[in-house]
N, C-alpha and C positions, 0 to 999 in steps of 0.2 A: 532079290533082283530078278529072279525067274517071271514073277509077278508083274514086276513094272515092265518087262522088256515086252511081255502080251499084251500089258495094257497100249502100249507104245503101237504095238502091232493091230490094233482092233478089237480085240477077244474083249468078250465079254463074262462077267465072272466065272457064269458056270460054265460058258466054254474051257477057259481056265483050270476050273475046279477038274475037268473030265480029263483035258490033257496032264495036271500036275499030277493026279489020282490025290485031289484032297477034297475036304469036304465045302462046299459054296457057303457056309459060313466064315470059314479059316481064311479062304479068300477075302471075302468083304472085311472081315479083319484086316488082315494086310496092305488091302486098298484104302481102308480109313487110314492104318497107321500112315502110308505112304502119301499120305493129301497134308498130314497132319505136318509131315518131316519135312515137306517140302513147300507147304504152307498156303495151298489151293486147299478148294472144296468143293471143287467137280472135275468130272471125266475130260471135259474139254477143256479146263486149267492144266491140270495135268498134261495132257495132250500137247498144247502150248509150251510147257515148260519141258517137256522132253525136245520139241522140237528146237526149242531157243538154245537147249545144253548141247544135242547132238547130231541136229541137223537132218541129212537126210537119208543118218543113221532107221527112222520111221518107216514103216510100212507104206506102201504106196495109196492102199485102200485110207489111209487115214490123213496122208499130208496136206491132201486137197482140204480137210474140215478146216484147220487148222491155219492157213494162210498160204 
């Protein structure tokens, strides 16, 4: 969940990877599984689908893309 709530927020993987201290492989793992579980296949589906579940739970940098 750490993963989705940055994706939610902006960050981009290896931003991600530096704040988790993991490696920008393990991330992109975890952002495919998470496209997969939730059944997008991109960053702005995803995006969308945070914002449709939680509103504007979202970053501010990001809610503008999004709608």
């Amino acid at each position: 969940m750490q993963c989705a709530e940055r994706i939610a927020a902006g960050m981009s993987n290896p931003q991600i990877a530096e704040e988790l201290r993991l490696n920008p492989g393990t991330v992109k793992v975890y952002v495919s599984s998470l496209y997969d579980a939730v059944g997008v296949k991109t960053r702005l589906e995803l995006l969308i689908w945070f914002r449709d579940r939680f509103g504007r739970s979202m970053d501010r940098r990001v809610a503008p893309l999004v709608g």
